[in-house]
DRENDRENPA-608219 format. One record per residue (C-alpha): residue number from 1; residue in one letter; chain; x, y, z. Coordinates in steps of 0.001 Angstrom, whole numbers, plus 500000, padded with zeros to 6 digits. Each point is the difference from the previous one (the first is absolute). Example, Ala and Ser with C-alpha at 12.3 -4.5 7.8 and 13.67 -1.06 7.14 Angstrom:
{1, "A", "A", {512300, 495500, 507800}},
{2, "S", "A", {501370, 503440, 499340}},
***
This chain:
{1, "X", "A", {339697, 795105, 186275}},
{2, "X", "A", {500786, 502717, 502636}},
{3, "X", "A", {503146, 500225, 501957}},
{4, "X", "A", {499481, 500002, 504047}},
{5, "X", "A", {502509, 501312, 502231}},
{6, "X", "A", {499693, 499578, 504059}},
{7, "X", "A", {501799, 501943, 501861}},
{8, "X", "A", {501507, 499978, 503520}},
{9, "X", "A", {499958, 496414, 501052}},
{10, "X", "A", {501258, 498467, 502145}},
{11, "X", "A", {501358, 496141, 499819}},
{12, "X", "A", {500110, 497140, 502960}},
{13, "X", "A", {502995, 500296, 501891}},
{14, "X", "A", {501678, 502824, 498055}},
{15, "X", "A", {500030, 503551, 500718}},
{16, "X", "A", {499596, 503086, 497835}},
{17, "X", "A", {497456, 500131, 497449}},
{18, "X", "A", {499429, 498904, 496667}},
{19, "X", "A", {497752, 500224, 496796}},
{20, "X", "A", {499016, 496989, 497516}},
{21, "X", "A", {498411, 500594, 496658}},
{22, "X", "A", {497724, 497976, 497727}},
{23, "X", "A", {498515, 499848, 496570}},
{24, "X", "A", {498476, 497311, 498424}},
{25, "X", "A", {499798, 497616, 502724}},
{26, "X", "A", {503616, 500036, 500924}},
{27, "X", "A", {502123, 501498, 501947}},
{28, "X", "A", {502640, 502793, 498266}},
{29, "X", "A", {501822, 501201, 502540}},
{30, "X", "A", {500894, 500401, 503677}},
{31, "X", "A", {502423, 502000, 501432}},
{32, "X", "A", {500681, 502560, 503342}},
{33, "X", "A", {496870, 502155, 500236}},
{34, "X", "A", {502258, 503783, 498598}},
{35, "X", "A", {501056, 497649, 496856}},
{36, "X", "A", {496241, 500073, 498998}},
{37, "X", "A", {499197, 503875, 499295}},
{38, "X", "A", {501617, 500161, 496540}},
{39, "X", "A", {497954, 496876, 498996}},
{40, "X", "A", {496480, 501731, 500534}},
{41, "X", "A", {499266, 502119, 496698}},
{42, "X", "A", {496163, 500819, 498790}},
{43, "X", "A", {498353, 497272, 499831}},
{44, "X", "A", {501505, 497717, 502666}},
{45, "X", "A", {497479, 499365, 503081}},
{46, "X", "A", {502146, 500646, 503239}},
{47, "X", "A", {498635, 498391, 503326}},
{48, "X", "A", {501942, 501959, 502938}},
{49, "X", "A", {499866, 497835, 502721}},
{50, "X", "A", {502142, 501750, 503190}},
{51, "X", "A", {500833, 496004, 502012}},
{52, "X", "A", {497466, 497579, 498452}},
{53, "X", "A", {501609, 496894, 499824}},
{54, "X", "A", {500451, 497632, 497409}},
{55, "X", "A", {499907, 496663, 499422}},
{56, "X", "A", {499746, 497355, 496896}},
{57, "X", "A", {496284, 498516, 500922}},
{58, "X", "A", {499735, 497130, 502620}},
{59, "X", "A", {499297, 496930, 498974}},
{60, "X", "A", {497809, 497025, 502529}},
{61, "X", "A", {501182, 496841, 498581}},
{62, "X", "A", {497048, 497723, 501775}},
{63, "X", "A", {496246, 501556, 499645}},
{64, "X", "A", {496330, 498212, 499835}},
{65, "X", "A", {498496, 503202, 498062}},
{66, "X", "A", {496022, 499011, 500297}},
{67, "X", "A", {500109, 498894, 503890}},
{68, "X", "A", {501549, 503165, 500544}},
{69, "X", "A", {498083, 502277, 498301}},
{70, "X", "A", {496812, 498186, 501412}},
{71, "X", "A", {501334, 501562, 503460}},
{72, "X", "A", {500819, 503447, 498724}},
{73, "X", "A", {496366, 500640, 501534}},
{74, "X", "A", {499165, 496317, 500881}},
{75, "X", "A", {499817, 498578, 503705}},
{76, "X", "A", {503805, 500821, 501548}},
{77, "X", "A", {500474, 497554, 503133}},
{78, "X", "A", {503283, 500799, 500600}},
{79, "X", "A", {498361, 502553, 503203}},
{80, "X", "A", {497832, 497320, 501023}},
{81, "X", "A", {501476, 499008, 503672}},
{82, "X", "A", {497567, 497356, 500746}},
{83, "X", "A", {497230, 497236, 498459}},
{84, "X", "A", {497392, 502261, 500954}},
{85, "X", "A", {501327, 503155, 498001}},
{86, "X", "A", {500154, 497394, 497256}},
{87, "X", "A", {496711, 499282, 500016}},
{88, "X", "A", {498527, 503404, 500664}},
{89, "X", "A", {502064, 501202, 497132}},
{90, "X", "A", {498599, 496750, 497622}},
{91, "X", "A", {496303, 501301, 501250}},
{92, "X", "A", {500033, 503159, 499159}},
{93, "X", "A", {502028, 498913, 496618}},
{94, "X", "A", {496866, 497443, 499129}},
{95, "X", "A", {497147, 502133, 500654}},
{96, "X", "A", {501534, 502819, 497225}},
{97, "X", "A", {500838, 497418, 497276}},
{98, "X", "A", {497278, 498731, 497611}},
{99, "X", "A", {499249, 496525, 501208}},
{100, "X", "A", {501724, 497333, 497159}},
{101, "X", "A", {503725, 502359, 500007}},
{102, "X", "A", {502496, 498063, 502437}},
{103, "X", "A", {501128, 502129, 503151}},
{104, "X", "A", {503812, 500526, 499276}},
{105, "X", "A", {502429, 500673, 503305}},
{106, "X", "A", {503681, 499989, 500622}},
{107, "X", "A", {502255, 500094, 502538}},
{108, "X", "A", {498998, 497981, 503597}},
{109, "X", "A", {502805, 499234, 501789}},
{110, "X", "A", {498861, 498006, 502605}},
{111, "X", "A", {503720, 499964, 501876}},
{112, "X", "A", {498758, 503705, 501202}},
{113, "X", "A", {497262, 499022, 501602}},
{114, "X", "A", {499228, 498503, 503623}},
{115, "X", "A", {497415, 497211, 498157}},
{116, "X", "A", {499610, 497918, 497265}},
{117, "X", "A", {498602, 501188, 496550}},
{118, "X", "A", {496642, 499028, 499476}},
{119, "X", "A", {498236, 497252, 499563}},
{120, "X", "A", {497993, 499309, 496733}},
{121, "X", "A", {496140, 500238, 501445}},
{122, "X", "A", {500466, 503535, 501689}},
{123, "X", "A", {501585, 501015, 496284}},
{124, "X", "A", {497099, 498759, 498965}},
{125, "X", "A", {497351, 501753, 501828}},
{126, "X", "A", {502331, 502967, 500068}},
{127, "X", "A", {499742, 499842, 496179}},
{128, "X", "A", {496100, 499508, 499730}},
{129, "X", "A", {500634, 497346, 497410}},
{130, "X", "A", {502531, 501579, 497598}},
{131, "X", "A", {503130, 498601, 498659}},
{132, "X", "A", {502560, 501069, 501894}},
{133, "X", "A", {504002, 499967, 499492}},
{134, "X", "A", {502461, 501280, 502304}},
{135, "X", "A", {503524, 499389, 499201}},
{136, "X", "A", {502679, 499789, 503242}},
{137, "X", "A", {502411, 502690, 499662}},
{138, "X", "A", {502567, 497641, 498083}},
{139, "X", "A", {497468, 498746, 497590}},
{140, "X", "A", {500552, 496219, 501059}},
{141, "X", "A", {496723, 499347, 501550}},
{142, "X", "A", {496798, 501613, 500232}},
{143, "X", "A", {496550, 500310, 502200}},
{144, "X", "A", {497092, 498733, 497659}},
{145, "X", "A", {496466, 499879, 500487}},
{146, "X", "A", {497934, 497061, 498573}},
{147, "X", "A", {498151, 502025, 497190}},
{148, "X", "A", {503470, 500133, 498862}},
{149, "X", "A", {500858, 496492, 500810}},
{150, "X", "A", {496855, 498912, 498019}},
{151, "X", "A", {501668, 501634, 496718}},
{152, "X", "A", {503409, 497700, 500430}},
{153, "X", "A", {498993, 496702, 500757}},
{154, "X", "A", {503217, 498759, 499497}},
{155, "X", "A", {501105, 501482, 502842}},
{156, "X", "A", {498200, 497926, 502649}},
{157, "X", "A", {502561, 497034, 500890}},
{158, "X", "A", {503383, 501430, 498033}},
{159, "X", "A", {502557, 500936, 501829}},
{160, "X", "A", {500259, 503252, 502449}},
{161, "X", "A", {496036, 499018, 500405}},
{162, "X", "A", {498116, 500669, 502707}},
{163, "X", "A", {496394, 500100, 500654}},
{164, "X", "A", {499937, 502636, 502915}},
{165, "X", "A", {502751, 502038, 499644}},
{166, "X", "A", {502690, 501676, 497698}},
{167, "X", "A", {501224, 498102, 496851}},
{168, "X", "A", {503650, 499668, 498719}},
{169, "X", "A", {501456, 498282, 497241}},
{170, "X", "A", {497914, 497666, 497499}},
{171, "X", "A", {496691, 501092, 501317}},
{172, "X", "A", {501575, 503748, 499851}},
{173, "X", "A", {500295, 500159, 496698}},
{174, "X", "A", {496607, 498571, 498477}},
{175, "X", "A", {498672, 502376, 502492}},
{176, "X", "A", {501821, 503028, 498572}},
{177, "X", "A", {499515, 498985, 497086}},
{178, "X", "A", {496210, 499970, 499871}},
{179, "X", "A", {500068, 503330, 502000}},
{180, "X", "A", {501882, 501322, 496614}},
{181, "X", "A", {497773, 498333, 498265}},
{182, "X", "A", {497123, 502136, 500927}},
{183, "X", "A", {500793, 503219, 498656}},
{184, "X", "A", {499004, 500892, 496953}},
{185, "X", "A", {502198, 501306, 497756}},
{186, "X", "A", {499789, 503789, 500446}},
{187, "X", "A", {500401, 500033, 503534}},
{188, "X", "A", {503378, 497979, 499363}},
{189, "X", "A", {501136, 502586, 497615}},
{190, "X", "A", {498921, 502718, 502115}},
{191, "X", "A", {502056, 498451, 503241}},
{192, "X", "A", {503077, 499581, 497550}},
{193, "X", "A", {499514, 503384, 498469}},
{194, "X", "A", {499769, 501326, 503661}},
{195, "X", "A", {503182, 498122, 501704}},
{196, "X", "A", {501859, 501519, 496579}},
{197, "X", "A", {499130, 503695, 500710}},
{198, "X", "A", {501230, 499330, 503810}},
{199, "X", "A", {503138, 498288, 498519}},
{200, "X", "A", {500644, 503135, 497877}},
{201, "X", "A", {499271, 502313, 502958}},
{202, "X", "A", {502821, 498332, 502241}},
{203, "X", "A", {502612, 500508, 497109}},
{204, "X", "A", {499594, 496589, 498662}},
{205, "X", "A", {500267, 499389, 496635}},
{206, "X", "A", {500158, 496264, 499389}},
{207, "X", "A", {498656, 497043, 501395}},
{208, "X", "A", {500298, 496919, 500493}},
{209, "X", "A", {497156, 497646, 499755}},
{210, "X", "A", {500153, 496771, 501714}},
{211, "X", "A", {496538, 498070, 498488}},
{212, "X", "A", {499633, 496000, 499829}},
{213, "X", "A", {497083, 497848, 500239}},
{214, "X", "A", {500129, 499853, 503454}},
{215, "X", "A", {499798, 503877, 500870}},
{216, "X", "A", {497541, 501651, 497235}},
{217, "X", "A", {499944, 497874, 496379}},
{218, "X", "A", {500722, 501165, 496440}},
{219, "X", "A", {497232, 502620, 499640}},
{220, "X", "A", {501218, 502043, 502632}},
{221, "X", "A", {503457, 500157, 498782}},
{222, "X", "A", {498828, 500771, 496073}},
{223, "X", "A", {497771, 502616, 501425}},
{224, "X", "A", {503244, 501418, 502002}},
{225, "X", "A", {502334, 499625, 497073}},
{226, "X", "A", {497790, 501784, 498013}},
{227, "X", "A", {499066, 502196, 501716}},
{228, "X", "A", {502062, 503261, 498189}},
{229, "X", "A", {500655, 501151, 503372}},
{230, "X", "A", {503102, 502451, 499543}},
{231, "X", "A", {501784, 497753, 502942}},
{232, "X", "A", {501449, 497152, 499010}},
{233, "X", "A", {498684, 496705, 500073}},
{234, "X", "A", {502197, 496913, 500160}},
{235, "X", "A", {498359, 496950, 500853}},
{236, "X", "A", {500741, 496724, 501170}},
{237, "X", "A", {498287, 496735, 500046}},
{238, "X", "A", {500960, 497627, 502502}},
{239, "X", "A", {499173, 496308, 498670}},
{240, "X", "A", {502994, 497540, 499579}},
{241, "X", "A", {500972, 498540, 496770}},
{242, "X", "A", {501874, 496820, 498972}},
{243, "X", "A", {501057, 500714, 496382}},
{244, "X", "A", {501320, 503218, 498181}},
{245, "X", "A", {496983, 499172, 497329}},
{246, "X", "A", {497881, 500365, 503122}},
{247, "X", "A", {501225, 503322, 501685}},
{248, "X", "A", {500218, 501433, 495947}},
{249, "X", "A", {496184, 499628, 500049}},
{250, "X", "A", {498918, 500683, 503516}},
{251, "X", "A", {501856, 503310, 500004}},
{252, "X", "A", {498772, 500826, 496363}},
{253, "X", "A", {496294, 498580, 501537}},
{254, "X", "A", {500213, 502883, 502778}},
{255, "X", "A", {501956, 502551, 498274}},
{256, "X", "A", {502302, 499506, 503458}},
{257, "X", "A", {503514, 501526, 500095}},
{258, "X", "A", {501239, 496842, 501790}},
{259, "X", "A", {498855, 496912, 501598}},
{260, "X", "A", {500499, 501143, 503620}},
{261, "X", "A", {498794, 502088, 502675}},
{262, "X", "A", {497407, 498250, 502671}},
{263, "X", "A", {500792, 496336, 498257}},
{264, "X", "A", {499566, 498891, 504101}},
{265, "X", "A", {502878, 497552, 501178}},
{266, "X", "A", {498552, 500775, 503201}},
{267, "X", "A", {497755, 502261, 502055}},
{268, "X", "A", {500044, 502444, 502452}},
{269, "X", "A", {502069, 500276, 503772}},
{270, "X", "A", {496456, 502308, 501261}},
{271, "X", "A", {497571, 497033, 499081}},
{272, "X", "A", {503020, 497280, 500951}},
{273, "X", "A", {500287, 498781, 496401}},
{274, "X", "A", {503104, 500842, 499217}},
{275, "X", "A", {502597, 496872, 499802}},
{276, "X", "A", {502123, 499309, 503006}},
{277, "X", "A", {502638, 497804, 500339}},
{278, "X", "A", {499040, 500057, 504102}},
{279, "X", "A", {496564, 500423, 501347}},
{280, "X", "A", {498370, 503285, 500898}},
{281, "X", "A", {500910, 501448, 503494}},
{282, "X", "A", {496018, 500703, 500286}},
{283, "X", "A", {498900, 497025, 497985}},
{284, "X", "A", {501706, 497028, 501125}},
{285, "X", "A", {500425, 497058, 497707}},
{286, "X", "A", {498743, 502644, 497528}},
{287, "X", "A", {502587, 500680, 497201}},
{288, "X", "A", {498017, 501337, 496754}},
{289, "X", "A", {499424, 499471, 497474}},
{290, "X", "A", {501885, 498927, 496929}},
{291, "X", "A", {497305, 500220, 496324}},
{292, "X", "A", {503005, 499146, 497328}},
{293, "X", "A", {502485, 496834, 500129}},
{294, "X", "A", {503426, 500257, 499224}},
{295, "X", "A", {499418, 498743, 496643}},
{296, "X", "A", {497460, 502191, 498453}},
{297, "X", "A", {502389, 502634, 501511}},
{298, "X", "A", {502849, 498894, 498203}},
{299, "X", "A", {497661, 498979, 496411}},
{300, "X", "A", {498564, 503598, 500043}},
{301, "X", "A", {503463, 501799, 500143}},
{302, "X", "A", {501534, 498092, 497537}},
{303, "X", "A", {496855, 500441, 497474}},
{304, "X", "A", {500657, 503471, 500547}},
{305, "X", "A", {502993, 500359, 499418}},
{306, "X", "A", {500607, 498033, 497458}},
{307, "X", "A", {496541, 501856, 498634}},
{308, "X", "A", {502024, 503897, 501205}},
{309, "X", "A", {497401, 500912, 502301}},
{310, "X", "A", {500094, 501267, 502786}},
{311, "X", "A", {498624, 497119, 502949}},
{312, "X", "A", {499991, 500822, 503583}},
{313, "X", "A", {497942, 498832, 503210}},
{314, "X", "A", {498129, 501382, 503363}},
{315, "X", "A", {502783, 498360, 502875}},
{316, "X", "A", {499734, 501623, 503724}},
{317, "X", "A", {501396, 497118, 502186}},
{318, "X", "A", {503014, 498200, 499979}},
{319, "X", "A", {499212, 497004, 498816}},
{320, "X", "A", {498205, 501444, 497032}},
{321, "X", "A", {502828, 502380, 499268}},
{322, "X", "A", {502717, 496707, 500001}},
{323, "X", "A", {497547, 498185, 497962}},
{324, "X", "A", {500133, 503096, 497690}},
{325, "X", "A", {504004, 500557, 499848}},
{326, "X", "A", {500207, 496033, 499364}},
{327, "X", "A", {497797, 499928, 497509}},
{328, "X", "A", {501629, 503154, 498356}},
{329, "X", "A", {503132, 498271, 499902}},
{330, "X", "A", {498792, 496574, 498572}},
{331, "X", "A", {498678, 502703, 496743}},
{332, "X", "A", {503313, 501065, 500044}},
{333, "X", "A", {501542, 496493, 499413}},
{334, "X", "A", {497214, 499074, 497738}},
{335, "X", "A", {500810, 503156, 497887}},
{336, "X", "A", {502609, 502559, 500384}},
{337, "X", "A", {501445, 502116, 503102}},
{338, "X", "A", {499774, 502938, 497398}},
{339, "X", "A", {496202, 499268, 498712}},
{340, "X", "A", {498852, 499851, 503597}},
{341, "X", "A", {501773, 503201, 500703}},
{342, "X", "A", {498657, 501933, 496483}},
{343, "X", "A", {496681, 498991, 501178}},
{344, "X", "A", {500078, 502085, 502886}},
{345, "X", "A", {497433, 497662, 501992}},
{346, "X", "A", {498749, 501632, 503199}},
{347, "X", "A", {498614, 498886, 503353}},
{348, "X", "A", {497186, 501697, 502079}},
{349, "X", "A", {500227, 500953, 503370}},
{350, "X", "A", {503571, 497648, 500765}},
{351, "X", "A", {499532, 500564, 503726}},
{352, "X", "A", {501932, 497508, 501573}},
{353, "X", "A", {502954, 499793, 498196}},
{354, "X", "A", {503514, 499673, 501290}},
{355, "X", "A", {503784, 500973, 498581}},
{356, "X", "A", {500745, 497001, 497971}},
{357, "X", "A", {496501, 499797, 498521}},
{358, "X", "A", {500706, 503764, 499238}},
{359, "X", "A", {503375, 499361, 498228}},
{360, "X", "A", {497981, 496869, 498025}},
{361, "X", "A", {497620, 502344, 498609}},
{362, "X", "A", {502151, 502662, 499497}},
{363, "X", "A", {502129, 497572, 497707}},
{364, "X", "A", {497083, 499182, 497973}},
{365, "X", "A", {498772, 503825, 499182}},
{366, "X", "A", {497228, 499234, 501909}},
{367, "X", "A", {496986, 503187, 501352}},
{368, "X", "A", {499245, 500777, 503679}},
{369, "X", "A", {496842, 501285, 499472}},
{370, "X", "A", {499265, 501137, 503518}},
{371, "X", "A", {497440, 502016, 502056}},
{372, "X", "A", {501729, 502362, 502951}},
{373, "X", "A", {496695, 501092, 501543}},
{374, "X", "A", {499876, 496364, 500899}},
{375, "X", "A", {502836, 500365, 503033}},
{376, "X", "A", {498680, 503284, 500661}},
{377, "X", "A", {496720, 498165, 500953}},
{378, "X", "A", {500775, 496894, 501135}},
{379, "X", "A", {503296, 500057, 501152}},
{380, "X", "A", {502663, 500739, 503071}},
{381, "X", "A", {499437, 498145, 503648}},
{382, "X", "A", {496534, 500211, 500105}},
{383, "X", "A", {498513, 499817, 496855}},
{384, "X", "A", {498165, 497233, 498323}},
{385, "X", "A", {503203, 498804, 498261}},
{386, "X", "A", {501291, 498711, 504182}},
{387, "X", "A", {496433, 498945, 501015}},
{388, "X", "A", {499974, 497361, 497078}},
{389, "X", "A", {504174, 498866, 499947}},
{390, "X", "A", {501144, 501621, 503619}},
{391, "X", "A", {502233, 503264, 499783}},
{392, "X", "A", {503423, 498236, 498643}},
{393, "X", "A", {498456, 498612, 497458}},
{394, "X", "A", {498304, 502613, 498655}},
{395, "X", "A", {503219, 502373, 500434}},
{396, "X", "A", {500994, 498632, 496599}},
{397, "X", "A", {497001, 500662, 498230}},
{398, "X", "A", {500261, 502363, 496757}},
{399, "X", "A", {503491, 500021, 500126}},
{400, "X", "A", {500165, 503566, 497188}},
{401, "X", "A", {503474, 500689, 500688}},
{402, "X", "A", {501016, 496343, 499543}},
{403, "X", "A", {498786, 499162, 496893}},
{404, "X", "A", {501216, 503783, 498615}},
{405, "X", "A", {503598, 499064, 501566}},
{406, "X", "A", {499716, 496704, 498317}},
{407, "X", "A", {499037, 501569, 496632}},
{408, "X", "A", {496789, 499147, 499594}},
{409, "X", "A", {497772, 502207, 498040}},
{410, "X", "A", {497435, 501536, 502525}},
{411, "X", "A", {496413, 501746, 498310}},
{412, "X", "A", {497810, 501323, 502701}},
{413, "X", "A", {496432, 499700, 499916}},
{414, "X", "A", {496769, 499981, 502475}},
{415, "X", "A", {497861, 496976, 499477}},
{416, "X", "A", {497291, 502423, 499915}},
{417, "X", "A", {497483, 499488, 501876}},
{418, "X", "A", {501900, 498482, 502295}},
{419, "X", "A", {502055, 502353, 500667}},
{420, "X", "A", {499398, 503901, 498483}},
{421, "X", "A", {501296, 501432, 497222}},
{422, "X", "A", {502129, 502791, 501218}},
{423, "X", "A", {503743, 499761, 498968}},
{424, "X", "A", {501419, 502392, 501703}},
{425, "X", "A", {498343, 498345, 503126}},
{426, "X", "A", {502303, 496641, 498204}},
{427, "X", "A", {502738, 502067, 500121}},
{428, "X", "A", {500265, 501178, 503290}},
{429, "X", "A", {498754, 496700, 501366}},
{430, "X", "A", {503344, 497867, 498359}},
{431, "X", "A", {501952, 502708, 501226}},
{432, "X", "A", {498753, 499597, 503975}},
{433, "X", "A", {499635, 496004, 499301}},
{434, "X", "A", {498801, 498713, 504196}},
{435, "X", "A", {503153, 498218, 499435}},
{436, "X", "A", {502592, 502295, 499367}},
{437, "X", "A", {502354, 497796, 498154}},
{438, "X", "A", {497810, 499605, 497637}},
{439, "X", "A", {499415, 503382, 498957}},
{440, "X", "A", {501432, 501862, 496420}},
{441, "X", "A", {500939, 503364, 499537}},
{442, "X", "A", {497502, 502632, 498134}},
{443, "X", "A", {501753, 499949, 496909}},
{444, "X", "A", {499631, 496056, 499834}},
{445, "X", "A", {496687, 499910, 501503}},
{446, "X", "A", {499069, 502693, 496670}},
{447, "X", "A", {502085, 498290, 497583}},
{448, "X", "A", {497853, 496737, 501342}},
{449, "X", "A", {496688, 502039, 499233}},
{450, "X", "A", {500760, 501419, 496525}},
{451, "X", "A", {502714, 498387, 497946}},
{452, "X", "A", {499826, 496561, 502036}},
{453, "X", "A", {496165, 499398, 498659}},
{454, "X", "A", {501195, 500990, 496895}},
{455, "X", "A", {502618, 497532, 499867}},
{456, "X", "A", {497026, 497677, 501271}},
{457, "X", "A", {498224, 499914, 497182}},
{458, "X", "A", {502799, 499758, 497458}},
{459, "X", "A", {501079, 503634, 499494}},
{460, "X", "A", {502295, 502343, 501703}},
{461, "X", "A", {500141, 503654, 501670}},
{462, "X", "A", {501290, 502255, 502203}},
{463, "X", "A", {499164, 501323, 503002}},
{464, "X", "A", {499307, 503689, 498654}},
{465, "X", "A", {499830, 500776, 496248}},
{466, "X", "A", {503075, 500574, 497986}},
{467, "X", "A", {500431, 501239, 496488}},
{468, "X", "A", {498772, 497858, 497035}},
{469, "X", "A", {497508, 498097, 502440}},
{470, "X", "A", {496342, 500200, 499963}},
{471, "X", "A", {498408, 503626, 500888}},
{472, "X", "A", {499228, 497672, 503324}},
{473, "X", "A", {500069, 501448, 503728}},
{474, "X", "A", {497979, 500852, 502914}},
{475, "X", "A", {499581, 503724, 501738}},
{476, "X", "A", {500142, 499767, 504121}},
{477, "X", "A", {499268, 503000, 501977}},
{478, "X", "A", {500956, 497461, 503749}},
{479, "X", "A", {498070, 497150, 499043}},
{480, "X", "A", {497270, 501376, 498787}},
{481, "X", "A", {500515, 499153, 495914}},
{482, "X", "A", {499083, 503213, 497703}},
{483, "X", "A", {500684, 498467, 496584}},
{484, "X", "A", {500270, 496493, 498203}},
{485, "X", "A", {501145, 499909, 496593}},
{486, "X", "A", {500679, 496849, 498132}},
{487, "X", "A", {501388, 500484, 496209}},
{488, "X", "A", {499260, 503344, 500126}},
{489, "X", "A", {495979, 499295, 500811}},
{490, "X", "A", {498828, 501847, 503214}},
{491, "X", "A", {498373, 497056, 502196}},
{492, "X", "A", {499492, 502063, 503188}},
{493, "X", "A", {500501, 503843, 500840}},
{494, "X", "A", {499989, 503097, 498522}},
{495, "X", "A", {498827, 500301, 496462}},
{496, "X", "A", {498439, 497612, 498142}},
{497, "X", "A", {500861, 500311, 496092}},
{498, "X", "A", {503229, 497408, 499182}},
{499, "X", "A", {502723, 502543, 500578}},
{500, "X", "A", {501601, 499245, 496344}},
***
């Protein structure tokens, strides 16, 4: 297998350059950048690389792999500042797609706009009669048409239904779900293979699926998992347990990493599901929505546990983040402080958390799996964060620099497509948090993006290769990635033979 040797690197943070060689996989050496000409005889391939810098491969700890590769080329709403762009944009969608495919969209936001989104008869006559889905930008309700509704009949009366404008919760899901369930299974393998090759292209080489019944279904995660895609894959399935017999099968069932991910304790602060211990500032008497009780909480972590897999839950508000922490530490009692901790169960999104449920979780070894392009959007005094709690309120939310002063674990991901995937956009964005407080340095906000979604997922790493690791890293000319390798396999970038 040949030797590699690239030269004139330089690391994050650090001056002067240096070289890193491979073979087989792994990584040989690394050293200053004049310690590497005596270790380049015939034979050896020798990148010269005058500044690139390098990086050990990002990882996004929270992905939904087919939605987003849908919108690769699919109807992006995110531009959309107004129902009638909507529509115009569903129109012209309708009359190019053959007439039984659903119309898939992303991304309304209807907090930008001087109306209301809407309503379900001009999507319909906008649509000519098609299906039509179009997820809000966090993914926690969606604008339907009836074709659609007509496929998901269970929808009509559950809850989150309504029969004229967007959906949420209950009615959400049977709704996405039949939307999912219309695409055959090439064009869900071609979406996947698609939102891979973008992965790769950002310098990402592992991902982290988070599947369950109530986002895609067991198909679409097989078809991911095996995939062969040189990214990683590691997939979730979020459906609670209440034995370890139980989570032993379900996991084997999938072929899931862990029992966690979107397992929903609660919704979303954008559609005003998320679980509130005091109402909505723009939704009075409104306070969520709360889809687990505290004891199918509590049964699922113990299974777990007791089981050594990995368990974890959706929480955004603060009531479904206590409910979490309580129930974490009722697994603890009904096990072990140290087989909670070895488990290394994480939570999604943990928005609204404050110092002593910080120092809780940090006790129990438990993940922060958390999005930064989520303050960047929503946050500071007038972002959508203030208009639902009011501005003091939503001061404390994602609270980075907490939880990594508290020693929680933190693993950064995008909840694409809710927010993109772009880490370096991640980076900067927990580094400028709208509350400055909040914020983490660059090397934490990179350690949080590589080695912390590692850690995730039950392994370990570092935030730039070292020697006797995996031949593993990411080339960066600005932000612009030039290379991803993982285990010596070229995913992205120059070449495309292995390198050993």
């Amino acid at each position: 297998m040949a030797r590699t040797l690239l030269t004139g690197l330089r690391l994050p943070g650090r001056s002067g350059p240096v070289a890193l060689e491979t073979e087989g996989g792994r990584v040989t050496w690394t050293g200053a950048a004049e310690e590497a000409r005596g270790r380049a005889p015939d034979g050896v391939r020798v990148d010269e690389l005058d500044g690139v810098l390098l990086t050990s491969p990002f990882v996004d700890a929270h992905v939904h792999a087919t939605a987003s590769g849908l919108l690769l080329d699919g109807l992006d709403l995110t531009r959309c500042a107004t129902a009638a762009e909507v529509l115009a944009a569903v129109a012209e969608a309708a009359g190019a797609a053959p007439p039984a495919a659903v119309v898939w969209g992303h991304g309304w936001e209807e907090d930008r706009w001087s109306g209301p989104p809407p309503w379900r008869a001009e999507l319909d006559r906008a649509a000519g009669g098609r299906a039509v889905y179009l997820s809000r930008i966090d993914i926690h309700s969606a604008l339907v048409s009836t074709a659609l509704v007509d496929r998901a009949p269970g929808a009509v009366g559950a809850s989150g239904w309504s029969p004229t404008g967007p959906v949420s919760a209950d009615a959400h899901h049977h709704l996405r779900r039949a939307a999912l369930a219309a695409l055959d299974p090439a064009q869900r393998r071609s979406a996947q293979a698609a939102f891979l090759d973008h992965a790769a292209a950002r310098g990402v080489a592992e991902v982290h699926e988070c599947a369950g019944p109530e986002i895609s279904g067991r198909d679409d995660l097989a078809d991911l998992l095996g995939s062969g895609h040189g990214v990683r894959v590691v997939g979730y399935w979020g459906e609670a347990v209440d034995t370890p017999e139980a989570a032993r099968a379900l996991r084997a069932e999938t072929g899931a990493h862990g029992l966690a991910g979107d397992l929903f304790v609660d919704g979303s602060l954008g559609s005003r599901t998320a679980a509130l211990h005091t109402p909505y500032l723009d939704a009075p008497g409104c306070t969520g929505n709360r889809y687990l009780d505290p004891g199918t909480l509590a049964a699922h972590l113990t299974a777990c546990t007791r089981a050594g897999i990995q368990a974890g839950f959706h929480v955004i508000g603060e009531a479904a983040v206590e409910a979490a922490v309580a129930a974490l530490e009722e697994a603890a009692r009904g096990t072990s402080p140290a087989e909670v901790r070895a488990a290394r169960h994480r939570l999604e999104h943990l928005e609204m958390v404050d110092a002593g449920q910080a120092a809780r979780l940090a006790a129990l070894g438990v993940v922060a799996s958390v999005q930064p392009l989520f303050d960047a959007a929503w946050g500071g005094p007038d972002g959508m964060y203030a208009a639902r709690l009011g501005a003091e309120r939503a001061r404390g939310m994602n609270p980075f620099r907490a939880l990594d002063e508290a020693g929680v674990v933190l693993a950064f991901g995008s909840d694409s497509p809710v927010t993109p995937l772009d880490p370096w956009a991640a980076v900067r964005a927990a580094t400028a948090h709208r509350t400055p407080s909040s914020s983490v340095d660059e090397a934490t906000a990179l350690a949080a993006h590589t080695a912390g979604g590692r850690h995730a997922a039950g392994g370990s790493g570092t935030p730039v290769p070292v020697t006797g690791g995996p031949a593993s890293y990411a080339l960066w000319d600005g932000s612009r990635c030039l290379r991803t390798v993982r285990g010596g396999r070229i995913l992205h970038g120059t070449g495309t033979e292995p390198e050993e």
